[in-house]
GUBARO-740688 format. One line per 8 residues: their letters; for each residue x, z, y of N, C-alpha, C. Coordinates in steps of 0.02 Angstrom, whole numbers, plus 50000, padded with zeros to 5 digits. Layout:
a) X:Z:Y:X:Z:Y:X:Z:Y ~ ...
This chain:
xxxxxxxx) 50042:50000:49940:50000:50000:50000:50044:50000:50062 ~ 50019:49937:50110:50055:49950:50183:49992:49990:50228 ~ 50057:50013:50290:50037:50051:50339:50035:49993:50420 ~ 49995:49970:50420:50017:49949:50508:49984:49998:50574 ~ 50042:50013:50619:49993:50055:50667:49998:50029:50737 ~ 49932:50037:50750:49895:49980:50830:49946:50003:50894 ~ 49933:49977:50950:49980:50015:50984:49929:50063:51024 ~ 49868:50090:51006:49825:50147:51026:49851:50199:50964
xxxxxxxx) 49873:50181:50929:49919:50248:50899:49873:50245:50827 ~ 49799:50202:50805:49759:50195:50743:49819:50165:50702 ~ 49811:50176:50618:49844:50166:50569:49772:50106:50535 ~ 49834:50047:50521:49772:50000:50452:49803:50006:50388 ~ 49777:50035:50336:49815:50029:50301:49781:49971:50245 ~ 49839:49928:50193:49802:49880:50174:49833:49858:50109 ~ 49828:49851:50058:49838:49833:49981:49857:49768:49971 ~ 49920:49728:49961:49935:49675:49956:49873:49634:49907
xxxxxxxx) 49860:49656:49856:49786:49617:49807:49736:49612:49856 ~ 49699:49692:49898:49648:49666:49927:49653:49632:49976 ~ 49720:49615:50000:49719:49571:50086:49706:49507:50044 ~ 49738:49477:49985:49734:49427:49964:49643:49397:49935 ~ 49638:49441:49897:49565:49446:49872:49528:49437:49974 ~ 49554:49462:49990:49505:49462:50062:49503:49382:50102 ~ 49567:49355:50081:49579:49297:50091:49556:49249:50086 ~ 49553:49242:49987:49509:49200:49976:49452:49192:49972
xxxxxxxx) 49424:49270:49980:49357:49247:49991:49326:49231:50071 ~ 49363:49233:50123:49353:49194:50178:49355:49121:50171 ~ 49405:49090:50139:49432:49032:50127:49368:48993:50081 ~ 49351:49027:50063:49306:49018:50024:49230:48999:50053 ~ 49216:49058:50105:49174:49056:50118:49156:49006:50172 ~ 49216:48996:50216:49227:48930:50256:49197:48869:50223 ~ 49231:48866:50170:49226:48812:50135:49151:48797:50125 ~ 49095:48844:50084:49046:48832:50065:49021:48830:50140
xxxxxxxx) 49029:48847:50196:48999:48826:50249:49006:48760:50289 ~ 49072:48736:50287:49076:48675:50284:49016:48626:50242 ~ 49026:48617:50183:49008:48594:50148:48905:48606:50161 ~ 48881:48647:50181:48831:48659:50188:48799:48643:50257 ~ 48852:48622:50299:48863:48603:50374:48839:48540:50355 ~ 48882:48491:50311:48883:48432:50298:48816:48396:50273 ~ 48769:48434:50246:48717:48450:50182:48675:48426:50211 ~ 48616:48382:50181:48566:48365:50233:48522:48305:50227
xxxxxxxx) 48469:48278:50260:48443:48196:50286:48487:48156:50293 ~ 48565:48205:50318:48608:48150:50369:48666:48158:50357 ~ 48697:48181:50303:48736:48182:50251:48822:48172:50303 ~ 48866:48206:50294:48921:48203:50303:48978:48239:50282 ~ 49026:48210:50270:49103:48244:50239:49122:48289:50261 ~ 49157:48316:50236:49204:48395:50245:49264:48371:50313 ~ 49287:48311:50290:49324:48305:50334:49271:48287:50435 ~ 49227:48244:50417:49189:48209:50463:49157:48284:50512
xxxxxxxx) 49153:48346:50457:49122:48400:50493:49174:48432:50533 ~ 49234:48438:50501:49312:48494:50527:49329:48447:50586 ~ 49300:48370:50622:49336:48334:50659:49272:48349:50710 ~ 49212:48338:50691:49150:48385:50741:49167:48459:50756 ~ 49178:48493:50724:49179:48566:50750:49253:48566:50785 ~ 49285:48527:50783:49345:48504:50833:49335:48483:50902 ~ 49254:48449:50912:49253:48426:50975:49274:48359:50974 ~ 49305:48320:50898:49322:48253:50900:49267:48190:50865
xxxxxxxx) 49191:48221:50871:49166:48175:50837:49129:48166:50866 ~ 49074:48095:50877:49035:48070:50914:48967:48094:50932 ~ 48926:48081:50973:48896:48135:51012:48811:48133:50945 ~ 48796:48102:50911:48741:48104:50863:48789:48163:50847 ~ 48821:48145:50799:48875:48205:50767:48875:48259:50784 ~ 48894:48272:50849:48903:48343:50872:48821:48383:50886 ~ 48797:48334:50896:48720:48356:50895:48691:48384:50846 ~ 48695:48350:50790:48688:48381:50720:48716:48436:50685
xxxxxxxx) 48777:48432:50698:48817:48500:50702:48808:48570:50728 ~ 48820:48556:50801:48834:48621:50843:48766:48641:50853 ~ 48692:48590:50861:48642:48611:50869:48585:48632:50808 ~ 48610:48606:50775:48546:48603:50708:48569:48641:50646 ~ 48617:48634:50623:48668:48653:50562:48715:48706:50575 ~ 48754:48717:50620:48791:48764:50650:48765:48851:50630 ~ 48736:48835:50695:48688:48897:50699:48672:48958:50631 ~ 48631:48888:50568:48614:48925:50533:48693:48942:50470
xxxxxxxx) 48725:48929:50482:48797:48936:50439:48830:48986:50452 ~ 48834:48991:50539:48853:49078:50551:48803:49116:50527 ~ 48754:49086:50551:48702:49161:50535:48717:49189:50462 ~ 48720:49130:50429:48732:49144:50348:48795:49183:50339 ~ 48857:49173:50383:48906:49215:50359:48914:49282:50420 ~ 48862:49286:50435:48883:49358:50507:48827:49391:50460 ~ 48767:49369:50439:48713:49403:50397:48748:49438:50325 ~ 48799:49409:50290:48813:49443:50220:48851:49471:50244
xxxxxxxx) 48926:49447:50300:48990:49490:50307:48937:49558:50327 ~ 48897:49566:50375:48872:49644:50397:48832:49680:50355 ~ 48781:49641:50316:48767:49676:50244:48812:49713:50198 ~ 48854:49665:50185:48909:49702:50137:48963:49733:50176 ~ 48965:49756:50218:49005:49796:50272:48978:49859:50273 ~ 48892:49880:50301:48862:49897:50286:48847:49927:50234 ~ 48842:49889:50152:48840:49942:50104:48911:49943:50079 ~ 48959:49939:50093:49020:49970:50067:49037:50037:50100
xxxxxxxx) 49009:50034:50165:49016:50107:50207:48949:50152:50156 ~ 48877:50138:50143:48855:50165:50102:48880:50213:50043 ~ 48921:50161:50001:48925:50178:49958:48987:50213:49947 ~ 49024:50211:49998:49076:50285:49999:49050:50340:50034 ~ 49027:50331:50068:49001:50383:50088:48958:50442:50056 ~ 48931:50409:50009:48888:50420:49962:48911:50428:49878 ~ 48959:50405:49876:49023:50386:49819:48978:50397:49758 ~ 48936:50324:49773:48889:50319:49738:48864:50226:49731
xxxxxxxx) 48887:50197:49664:48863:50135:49654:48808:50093:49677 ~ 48762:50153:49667:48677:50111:49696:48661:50144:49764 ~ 48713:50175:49801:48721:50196:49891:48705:50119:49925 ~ 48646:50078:49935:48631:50041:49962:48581:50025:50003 ~ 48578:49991:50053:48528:50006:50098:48461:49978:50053 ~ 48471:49945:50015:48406:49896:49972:48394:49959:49947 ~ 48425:50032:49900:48395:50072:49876:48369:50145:49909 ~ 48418:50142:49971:48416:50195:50044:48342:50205:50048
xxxxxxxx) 48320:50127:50074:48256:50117:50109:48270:50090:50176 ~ 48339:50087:50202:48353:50058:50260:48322:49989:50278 ~ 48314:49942:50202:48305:49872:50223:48205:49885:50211 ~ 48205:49922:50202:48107:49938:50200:48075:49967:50253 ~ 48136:49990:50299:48124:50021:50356:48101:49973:50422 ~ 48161:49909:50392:48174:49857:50449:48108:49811:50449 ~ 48063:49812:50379:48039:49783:50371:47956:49834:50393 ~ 47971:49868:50391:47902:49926:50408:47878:49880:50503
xxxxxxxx) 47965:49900:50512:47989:49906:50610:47963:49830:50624 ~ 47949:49750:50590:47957:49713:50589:47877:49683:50574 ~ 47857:49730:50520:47758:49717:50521:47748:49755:50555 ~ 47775:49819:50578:47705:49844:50636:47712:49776:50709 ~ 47773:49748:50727:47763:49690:50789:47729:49630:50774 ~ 47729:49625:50700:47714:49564:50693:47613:49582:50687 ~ 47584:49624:50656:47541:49653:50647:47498:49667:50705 ~ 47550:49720:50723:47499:49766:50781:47517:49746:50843
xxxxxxxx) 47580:49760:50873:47602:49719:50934:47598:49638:50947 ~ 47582:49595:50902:47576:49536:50901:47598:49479:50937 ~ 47686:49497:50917:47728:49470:50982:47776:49430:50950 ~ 47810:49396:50953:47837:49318:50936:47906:49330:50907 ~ 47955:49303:50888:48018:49320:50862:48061:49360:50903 ~ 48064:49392:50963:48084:49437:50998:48059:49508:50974 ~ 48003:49507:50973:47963:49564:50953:47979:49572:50891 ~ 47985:49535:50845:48007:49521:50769:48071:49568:50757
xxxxxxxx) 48106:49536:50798:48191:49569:50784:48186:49630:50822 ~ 48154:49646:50873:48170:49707:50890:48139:49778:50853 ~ 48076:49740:50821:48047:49774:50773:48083:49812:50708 ~ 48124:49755:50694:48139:49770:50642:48228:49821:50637 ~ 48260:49807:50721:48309:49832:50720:48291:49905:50734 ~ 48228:49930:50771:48221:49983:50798:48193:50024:50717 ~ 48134:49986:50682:48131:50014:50591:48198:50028:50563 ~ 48228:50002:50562:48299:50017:50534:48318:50079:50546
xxxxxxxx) 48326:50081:50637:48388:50145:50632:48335:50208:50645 ~ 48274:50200:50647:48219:50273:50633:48228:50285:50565 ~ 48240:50240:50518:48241:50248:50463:48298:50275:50432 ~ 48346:50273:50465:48413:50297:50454:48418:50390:50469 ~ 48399:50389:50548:48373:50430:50579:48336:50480:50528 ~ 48279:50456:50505:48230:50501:50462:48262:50513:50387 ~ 48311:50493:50363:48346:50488:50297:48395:50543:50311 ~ 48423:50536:50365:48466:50584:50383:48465:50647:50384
xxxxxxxx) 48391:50660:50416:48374:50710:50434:48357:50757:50409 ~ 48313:50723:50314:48302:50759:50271:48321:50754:50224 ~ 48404:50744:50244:48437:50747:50174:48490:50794:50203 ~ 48493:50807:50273:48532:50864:50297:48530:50948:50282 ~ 48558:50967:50235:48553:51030:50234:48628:51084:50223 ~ 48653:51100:50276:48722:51135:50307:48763:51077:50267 ~ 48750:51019:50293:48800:50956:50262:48763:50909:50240 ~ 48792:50868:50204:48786:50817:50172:48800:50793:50121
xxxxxxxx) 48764:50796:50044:48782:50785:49979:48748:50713:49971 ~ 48799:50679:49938:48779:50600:49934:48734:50579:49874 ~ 48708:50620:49835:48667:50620:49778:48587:50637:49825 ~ 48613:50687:49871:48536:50703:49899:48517:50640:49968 ~ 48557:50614:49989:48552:50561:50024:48518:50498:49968 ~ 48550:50489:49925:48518:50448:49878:48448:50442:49859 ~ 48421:50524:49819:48355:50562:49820:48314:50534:49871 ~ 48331:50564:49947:48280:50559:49976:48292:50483:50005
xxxxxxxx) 48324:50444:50010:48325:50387:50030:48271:50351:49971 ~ 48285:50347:49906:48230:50307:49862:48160:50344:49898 ~ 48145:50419:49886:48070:50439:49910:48051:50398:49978 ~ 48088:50386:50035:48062:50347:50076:48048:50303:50083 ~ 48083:50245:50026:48067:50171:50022:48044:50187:50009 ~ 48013:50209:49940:47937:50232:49900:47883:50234:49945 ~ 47906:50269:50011:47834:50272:50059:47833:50229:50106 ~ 47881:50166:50126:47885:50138:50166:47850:50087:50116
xxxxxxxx) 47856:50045:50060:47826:50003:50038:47752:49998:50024 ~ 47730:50086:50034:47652:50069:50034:47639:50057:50097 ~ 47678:50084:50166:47681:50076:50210:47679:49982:50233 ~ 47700:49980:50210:47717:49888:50194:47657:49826:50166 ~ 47624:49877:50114:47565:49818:50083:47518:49845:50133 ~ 47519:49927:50158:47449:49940:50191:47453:49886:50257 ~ 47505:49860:50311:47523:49832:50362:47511:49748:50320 ~ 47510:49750:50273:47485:49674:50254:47442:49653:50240
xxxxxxxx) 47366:49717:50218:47322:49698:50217:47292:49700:50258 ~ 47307:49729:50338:47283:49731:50401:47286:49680:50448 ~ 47347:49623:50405:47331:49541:50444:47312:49494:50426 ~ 47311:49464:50501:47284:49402:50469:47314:49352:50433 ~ 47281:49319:50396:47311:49250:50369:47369:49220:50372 ~ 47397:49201:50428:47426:49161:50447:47487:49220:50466 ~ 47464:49286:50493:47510:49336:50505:47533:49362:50456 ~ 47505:49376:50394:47516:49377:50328:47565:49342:50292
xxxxxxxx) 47561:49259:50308:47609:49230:50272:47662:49222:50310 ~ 47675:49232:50378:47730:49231:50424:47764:49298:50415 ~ 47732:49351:50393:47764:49426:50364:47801:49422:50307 ~ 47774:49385:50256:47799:49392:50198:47847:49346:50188 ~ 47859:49263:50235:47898:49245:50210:47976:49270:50265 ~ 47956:49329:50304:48026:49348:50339:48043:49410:50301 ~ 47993:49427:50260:48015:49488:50207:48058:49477:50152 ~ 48045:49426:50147:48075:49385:50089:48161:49371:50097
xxxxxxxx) 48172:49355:50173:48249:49343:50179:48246:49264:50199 ~ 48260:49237:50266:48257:49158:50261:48326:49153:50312 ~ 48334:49105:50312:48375:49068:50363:48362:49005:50399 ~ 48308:48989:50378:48296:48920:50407:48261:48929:50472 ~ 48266:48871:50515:48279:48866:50580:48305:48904:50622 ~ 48346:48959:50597:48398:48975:50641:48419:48970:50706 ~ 48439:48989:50763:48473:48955:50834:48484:49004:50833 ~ 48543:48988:50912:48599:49032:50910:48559:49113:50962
xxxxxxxx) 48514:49093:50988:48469:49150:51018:48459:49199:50966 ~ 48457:49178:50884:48450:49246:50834:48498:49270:50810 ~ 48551:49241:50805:48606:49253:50772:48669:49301:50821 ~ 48679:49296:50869:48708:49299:50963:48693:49375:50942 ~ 48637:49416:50937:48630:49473:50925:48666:49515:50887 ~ 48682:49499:50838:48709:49490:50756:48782:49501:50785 ~ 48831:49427:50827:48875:49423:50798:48907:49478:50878 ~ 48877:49504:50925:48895:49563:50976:48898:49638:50940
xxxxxxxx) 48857:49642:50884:48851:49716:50866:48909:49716:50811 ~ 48930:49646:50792:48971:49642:50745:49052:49648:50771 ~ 49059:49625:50831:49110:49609:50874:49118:49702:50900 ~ 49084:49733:50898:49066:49804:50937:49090:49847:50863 ~ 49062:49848:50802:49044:49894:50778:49096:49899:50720 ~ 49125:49832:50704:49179:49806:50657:49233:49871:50664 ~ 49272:49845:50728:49318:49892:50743:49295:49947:50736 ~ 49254:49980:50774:49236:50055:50747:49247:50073:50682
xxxxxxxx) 49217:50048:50623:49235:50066:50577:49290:50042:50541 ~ 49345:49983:50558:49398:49981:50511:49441:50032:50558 ~ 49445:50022:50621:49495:50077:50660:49494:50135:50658 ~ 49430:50145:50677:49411:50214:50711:49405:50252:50636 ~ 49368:50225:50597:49344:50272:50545:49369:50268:50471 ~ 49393:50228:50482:49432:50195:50376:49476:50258:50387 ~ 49511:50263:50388:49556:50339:50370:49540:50384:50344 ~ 49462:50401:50386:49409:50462:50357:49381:50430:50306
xxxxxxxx) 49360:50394:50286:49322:50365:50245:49369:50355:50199 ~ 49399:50344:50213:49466:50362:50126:49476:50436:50102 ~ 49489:50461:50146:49489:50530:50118:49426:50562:50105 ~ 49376:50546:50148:49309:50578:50108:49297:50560:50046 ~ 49309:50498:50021:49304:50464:49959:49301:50543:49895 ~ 49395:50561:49926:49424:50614:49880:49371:50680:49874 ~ 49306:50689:49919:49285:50753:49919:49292:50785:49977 ~ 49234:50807:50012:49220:50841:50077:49286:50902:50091
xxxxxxxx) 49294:50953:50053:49367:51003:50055:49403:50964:50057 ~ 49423:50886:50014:49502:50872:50021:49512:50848:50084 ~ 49440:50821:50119:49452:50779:50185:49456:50850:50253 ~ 49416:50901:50234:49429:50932:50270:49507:50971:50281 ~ 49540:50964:50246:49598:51004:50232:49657:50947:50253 ~ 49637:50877:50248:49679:50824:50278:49663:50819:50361 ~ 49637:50867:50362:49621:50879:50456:49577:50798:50496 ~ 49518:50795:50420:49446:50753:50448:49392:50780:50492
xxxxxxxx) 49358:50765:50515:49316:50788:50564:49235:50776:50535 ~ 49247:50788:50447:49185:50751:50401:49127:50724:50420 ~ 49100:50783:50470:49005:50759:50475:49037:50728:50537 ~ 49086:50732:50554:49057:50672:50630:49078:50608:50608 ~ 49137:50611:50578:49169:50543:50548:49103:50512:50509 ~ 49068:50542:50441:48999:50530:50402:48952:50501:50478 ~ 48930:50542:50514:48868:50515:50557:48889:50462:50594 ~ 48978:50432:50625:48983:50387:50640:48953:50331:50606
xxxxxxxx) 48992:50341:50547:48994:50283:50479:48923:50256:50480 ~ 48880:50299:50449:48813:50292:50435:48770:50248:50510 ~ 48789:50287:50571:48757:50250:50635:48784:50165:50621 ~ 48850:50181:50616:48874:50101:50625:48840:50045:50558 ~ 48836:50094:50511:48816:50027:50450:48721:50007:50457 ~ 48693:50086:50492:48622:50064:50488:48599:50023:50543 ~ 48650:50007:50606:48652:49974:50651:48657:49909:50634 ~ 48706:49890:50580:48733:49824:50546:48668:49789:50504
xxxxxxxx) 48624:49834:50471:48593:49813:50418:48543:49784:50463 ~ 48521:49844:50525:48456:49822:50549:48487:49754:50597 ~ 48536:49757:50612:48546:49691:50655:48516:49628:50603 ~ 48546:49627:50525:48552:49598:50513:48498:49578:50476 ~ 48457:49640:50471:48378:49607:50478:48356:49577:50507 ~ 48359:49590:50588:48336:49574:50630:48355:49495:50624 ~ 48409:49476:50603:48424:49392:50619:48408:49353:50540 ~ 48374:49394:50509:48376:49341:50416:48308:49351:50394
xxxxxxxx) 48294:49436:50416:48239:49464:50384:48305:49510:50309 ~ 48236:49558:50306:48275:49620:50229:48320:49557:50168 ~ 48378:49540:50183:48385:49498:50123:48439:49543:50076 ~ 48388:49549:50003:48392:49569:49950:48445:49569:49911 ~ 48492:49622:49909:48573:49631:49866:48634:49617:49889 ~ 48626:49577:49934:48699:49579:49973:48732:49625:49982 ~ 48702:49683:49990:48753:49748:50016:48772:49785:49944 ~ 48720:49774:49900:48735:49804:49835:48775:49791:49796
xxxxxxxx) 48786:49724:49793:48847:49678:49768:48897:49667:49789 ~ 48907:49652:49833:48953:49611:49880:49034:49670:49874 ~ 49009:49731:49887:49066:49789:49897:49089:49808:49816 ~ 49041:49787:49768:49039:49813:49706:49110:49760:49667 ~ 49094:49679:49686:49123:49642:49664:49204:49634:49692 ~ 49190:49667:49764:49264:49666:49808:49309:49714:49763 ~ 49269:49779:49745:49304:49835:49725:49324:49807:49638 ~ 49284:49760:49615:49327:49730:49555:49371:49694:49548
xxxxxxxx) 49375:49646:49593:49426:49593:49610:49483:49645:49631 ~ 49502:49686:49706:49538:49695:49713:49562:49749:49662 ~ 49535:49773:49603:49564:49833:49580:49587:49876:49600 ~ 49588:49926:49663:49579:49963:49687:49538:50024:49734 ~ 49583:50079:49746:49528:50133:49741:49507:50115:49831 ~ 49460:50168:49840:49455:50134:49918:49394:50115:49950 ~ 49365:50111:50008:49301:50055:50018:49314:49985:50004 ~ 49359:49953:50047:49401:49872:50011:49331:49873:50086
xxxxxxxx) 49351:49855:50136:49291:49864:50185:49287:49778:50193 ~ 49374:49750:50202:49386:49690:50231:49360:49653:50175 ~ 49382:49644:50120:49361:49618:50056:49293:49611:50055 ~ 49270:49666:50073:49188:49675:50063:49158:49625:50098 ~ 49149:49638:50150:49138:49586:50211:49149:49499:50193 ~ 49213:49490:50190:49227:49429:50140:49169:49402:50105 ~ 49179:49453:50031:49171:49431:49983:49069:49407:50018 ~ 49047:49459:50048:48961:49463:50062:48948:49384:50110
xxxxxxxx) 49003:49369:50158:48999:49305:50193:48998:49245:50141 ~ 49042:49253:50099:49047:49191:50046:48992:49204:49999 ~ 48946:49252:49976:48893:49259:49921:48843:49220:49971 ~ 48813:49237:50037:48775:49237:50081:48767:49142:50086 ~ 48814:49142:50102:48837:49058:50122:48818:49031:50051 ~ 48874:49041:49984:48855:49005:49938:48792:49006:49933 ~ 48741:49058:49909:48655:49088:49915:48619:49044:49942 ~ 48627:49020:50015:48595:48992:50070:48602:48904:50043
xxxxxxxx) 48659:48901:50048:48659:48841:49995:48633:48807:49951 ~ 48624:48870:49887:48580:48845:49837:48498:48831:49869 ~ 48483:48888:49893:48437:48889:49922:48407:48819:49937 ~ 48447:48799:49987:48415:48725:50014:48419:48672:49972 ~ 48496:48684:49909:48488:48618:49876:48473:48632:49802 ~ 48449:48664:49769:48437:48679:49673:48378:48648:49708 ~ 48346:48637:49730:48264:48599:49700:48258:48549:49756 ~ 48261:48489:49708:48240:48435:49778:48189:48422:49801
xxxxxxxx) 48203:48420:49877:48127:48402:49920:48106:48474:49937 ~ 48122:48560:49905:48092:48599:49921:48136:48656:49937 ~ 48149:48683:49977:48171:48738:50032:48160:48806:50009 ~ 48198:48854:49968:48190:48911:49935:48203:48966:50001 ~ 48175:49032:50037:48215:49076:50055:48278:49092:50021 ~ 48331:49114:50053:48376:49131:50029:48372:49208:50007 ~ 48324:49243:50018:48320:49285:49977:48297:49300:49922 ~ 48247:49237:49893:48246:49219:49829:48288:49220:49793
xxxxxxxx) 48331:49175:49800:48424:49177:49762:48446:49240:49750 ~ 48460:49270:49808:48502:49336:49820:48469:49389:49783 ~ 48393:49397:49767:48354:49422:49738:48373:49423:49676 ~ 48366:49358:49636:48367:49324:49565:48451:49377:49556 ~ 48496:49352:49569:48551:49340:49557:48555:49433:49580 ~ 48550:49481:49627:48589:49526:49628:48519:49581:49593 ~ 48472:49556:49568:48426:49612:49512:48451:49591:49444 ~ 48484:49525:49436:48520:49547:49372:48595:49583:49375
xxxxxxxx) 48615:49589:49416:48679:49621:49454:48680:49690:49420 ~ 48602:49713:49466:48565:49785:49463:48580:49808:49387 ~ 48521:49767:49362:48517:49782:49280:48590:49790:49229 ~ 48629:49749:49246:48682:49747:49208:48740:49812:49241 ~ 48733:49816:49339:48772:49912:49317:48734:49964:49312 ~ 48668:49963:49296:48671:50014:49257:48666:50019:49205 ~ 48647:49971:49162:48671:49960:49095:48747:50002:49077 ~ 48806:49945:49129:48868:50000:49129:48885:50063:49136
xxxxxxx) 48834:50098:49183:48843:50173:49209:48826:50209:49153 ~ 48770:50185:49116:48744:50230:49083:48795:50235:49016 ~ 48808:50172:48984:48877:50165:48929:48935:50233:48980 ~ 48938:50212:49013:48990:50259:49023:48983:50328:49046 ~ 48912:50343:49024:48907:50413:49020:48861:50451:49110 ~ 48866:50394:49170:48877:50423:49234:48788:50426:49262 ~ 48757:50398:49202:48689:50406:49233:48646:50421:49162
């Protein structure tokens, strides 16, 4: 393990496997965005796209690009990198496999915050996202609150996080049988997880809290978050500052999730996976925060992908995919946990 330290006096410290593992799955994830840039009615090369997003290709071109296609490709990789950013801070924190906002209730929260505007306030994609960012962090807020008792045990954070999805999802069908039609199917298919039609007015949100909140937690807070890993006494005795370092963490990831509601809608396993698969690849101990992030931009992107192209002529949410693919994820660790005795 290297040490680099900022010249504000913060330490990064960083694992030659996971910088690499972190690597390729950027490289990676570029790639499938390229390629999904290219994707389309109007079909163009990998190379024809890297010479547009250069500013060297002709003005149909750049139109198609920067205005139509663009947009939704970040969204796709600022939406998984902060999901799985998000639940990798979860799940140390919690030093707990299924520590995810999909099992928290965080992403049921966003979605509570998201039908009461769409429902009751009856206000347009502004109202949408703010709905759903402000559900989020009450929901964080209210998880917190009653799982606080002279501290913080990450088993009882778990507990009461499932009891609240539990009540947020009746919370959820009762807000769906209270609309209308048309409000109904505009609820369910942003519940679902989409990306399509995208612009940069939804995404712009996303990539400021990401630009804000990133640093906070690889700078400000990875240090603590390594040592809490080891156990509340060992971090306290390494002279951590636990519950404030913990309530940072937690503000910053339920901030991330609900942003990242706010720009996709609740999309399903990214955060659950994404940190799970970093922490296999890189084989080491740790959050793997950078990896994480990575690895959730390149699932997100590939996801979005299929999405538009496994069925021709027809347009899947991308949280369909992400759904399919990270509930068999689900099933198969705990299948493992339980072989190994931990559940």
């Amino acid at each position: 393990m290297s040490v680099i330290r900022t010249a504000s006096g913060h330490s990064v410290a960083f694992r030659p496997r996971a910088l690499i593992t972190g690597t390729v799955c950027a490289a990676l994830a570029f790639a499938v965005a390229v390629v999904a840039i290219g994707s389309g009615e109007y079909p163009m090369g990998p190379v024809e796209v890297l010479r547009t997003l250069a500013g060297r290709g002709d003005p149909a071109d750049a139109f198609i690009v920067n205005e139509l296609r663009l947009p939704r490709a970040v969204s796709a990789l600022a939406v998984g990198a902060a999901l799985a950013l998000g639940g990798a801070v979860f799940q140390a924190v919690v030093r707990n496999p299924l520590g995810s906002p999909d099992v928290l209730g965080f992403t049921h929260g966003a979605a509570t915050g998201a039908l009461t505007a769409i429902v009751i306030v009856g206000g347009g994609s502004a109202a949408l996202a703010g709905g759903a960012l402000l559900g989020g962090v009450l929901t964080g807020i209210l998880v917190y609150g009653l799982a606080w008792r002279r501290g913080m045990h990450g088993y009882r954070l778990v507990l009461v996080g499932v009891g609240v999805a539990a009540i947020l999802t009746g919370v959820n069908g009762y807000l769906l049988t209270r609309a209308q039609i048309t409000e109904a199917g505009r609820a369910v298919l942003w519940m679902t997880g989409s990306l399509s039609g995208r612009g940069w007015e939804d995404v712009a949100p996303l990539l400021g809290g990401i630009a804000v909140l990133v640093p906070v937690v690889m700078l400000g807070c990875a240090r603590g978050l390594r040592m809490m890993e080891m156990g509340d006494d060992a971090a306290y005795a390494l002279g951590v500052r636990v519950e404030r370092v913990r309530l940072a963490l937690l503000a910053a990831a339920v901030l991330l999730v609900g942003l990242a509601a706010a720009a996709a809608g609740p999309v399903a396993f990214v955060a659950l996976t994404a940190p799970q698969l970093a922490r296999r690849l890189t084989k080491s101990p740790g959050p793997n925060l950078l990896p994480s992030m990575c690895m959730g931009a390149a699932l997100l992107a590939a996801a979005d992908l299929a999405a538009q192209r496994a069925f021709s002529g027809h347009e899947l949410p991308v949280g369909v995919v992400t759904g399919v693919l990270g509930g068999g994820y689900l099933v198969w660790l705990l299948a493992t946990e339980r072989r190994a005795g931990r559940i």
